[in-house]
Each structure stands twice: as C-alpha cells, then as structure tokens.
C-alpha positions in Angstrom: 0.0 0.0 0.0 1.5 3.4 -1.1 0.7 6.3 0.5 2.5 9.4 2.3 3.6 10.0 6.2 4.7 13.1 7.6 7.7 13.9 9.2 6.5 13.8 12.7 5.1 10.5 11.9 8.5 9.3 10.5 9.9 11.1 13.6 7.4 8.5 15.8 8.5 5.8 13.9 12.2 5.8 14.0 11.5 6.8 18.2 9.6 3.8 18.3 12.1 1.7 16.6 9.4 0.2 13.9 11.2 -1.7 11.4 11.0 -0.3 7.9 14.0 0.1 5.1 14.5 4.4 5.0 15.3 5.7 1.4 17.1 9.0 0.6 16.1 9.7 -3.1 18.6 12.5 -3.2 21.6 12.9 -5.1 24.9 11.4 -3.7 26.6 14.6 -2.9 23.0 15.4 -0.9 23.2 12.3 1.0 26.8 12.7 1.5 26.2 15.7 3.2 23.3 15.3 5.4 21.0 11.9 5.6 18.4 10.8 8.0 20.4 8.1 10.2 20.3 4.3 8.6 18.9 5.6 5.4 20.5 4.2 1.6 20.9 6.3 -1.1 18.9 5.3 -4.2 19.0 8.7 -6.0 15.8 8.8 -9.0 18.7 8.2 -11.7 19.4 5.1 -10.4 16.2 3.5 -9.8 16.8 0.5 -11.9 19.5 -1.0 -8.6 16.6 -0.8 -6.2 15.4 -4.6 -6.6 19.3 -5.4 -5.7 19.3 -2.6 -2.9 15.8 -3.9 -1.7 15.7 -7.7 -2.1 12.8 -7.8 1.2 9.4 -7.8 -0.9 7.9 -7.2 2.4 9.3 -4.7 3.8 8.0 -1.3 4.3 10.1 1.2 2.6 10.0 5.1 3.5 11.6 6.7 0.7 12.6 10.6 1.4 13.4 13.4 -1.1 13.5 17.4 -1.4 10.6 19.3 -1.1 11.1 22.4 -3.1 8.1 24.0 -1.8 
C-alpha cells in the first residue's frame, strides 16, 4: 500500500524503533552531506538498482526526497 507519512510520523516511527527500510532519493553529494540516520541512497537516476538494494518484498520502505516548496 503506497501512501505518504509526515515527518512527525517518520519522527514517531524511528522513536519507536518500527522496522521499515528508509530511502534517501537525493543525489549522492546530498546524502553525503546530510541523511536521515540508517537511510541508503537510491537517488531517481538510479532506480533501476533498487530490486538489488531492496531484495525484502515485504518490507516497508519510506523513501525521502526534497521538497522544493
């Protein structure tokens, strides 16, 4: 099921130590600089790698990115 989460519900999950695979869609040099702790890298150009970077089918995944607004 997709659907979106806020940052204070993130905030609650990572608090709560739920289990869940944490994506950083940014660029390399983005995450390099600043990342949300245990988050990969899977920046949008290299979205083909992410059945090798997420081999759990049943995982929840959070996946993060910029918001420019």
């Amino acid at each position: 099921m997709a659907g979106n989460i806020t940052r204070g519900e993130l905030k609650a999950k990572m608090d709560r130590g739920e289990e869940y695979v944490l994506v950083d869609a940014l660029s390399t040099e983005h995450y390099g600089s600043s990342h949300l702790p245990g988050a990969i890298n899977l920046p949008y150009e290299f979205v083909d790698e992410a059945e090798s970077l997420l081999p759990d089918k049943t995982a929840e995944i959070v996946v993060y990115c910029m918001n420019t607004m």
